[in-house]
N, C-alpha and C positions, 0 to 999 in steps of 0.2 A: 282267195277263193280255194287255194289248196285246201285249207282244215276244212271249207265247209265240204268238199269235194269227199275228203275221205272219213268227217261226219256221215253224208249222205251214203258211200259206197257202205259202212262199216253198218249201216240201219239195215238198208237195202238187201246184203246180202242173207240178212235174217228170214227175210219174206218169202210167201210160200212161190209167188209170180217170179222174182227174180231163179229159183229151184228153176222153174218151171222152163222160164224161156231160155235159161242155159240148158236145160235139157235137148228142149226144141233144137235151142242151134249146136248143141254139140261143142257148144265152148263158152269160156267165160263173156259175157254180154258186157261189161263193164268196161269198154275200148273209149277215152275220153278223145275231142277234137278240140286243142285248142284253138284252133281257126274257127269253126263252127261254135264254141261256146258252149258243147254240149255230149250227148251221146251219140255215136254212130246208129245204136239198135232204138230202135223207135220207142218200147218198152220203156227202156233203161231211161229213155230223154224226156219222156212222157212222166216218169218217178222225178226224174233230176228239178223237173220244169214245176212241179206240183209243188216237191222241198223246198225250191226256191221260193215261191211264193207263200207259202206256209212262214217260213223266215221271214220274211218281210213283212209279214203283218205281226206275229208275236210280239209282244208286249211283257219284259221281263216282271216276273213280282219284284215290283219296290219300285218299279218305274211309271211313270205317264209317258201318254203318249200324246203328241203334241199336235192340238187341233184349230181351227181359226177359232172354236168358240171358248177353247180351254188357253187360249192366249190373252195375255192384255199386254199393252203397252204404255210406258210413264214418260214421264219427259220432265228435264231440267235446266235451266240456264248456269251457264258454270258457275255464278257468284250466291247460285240459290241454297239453301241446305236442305228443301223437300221436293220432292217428286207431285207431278200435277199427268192430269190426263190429257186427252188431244186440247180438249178445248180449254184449259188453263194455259197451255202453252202458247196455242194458237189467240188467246185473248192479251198474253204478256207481250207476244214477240209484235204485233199490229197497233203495239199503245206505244210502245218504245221504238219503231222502225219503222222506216219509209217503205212504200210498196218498192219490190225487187230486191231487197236488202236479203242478204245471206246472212243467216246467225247460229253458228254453233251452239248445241246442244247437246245434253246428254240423253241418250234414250237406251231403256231398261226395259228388256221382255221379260214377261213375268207368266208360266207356266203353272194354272190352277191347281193345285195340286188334290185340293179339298175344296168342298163349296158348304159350309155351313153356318149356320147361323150365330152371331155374336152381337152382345151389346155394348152399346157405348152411352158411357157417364160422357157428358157435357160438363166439367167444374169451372168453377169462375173462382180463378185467386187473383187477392188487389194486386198485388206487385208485376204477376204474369200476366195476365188476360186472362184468354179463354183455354181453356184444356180439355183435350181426348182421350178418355181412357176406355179402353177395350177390356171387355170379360167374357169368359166361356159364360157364363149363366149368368141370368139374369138379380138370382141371389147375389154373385158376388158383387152387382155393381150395385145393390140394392146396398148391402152392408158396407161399402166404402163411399157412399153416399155421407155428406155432412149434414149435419142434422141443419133444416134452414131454420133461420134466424126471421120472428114471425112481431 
């Protein structure tokens, strides 16, 4: 709290009101309580009280900021090698396990960072299955598309 403290005093003393009410009282207004968490002059605690909540909501550039609708969360059984959502976990762990049964998992939050639009190729190779491929545009998945066999 110190740096924000003399963040906050170092802005503060620029202001015309902080001028002001040290004028009023005839002395620096700037008397910190750390018992009280704040400032003695009502002024000063009233700026202190406002910085602090201003801080608390800023959102640095280059940051998100973390909300129930900009969250997801995945879920994995340790011997799996992909991540599934509630209900893939909750469908694997009730096929394999008795009711009451405790089963370790892995779970992964995952903080949206961007929400935009992508496509995905469906390919089908004999040796693999089935496969996922993801493209920004709809072109690129159009040109890594196999030509079908007619």
């Amino acid at each position: 709290m110190d740096i924000q403290k003399e963040a906050f005093e170092s802005n503060f003393k620029k202001t015309e009101i902080y001028r002001r009410e040290c004028a009023i009282r005839g002395k620096d207004i700037l008397e910190f309580s750390k018992t009280m968490g704040g400032y003695f002059n009502i002024v000063a605690n009233d700026a202190w009280n406002m910085w602090q909540a201003a801080k608390a909501q800023a959102v640095l550039e280059g940051f998100v900021e973390k909300t129930e609708s900009n969250t997801h969360h995945y879920f994995k059984l340790k011997d799996w090698d992909e991540w599934t959502c509630i209900d893939g976990i909750k469908d694997a762990i009730t096929s394999d396990n008795d009711i009451n049964a405790i089963v370790e998992i892995d779970c992964l939050e995952v903080i949206e960072i961007s929400n935009k639009p992508c496509f995905a190729l469906l390919a089908f190779g004999k040796r693999h299955g089935t496969e996922v491929k993801f493209f920004d545009t709809k072109e690129e998945a159009i040109e890594a598309q196999e030509p079908a066999n007619d």
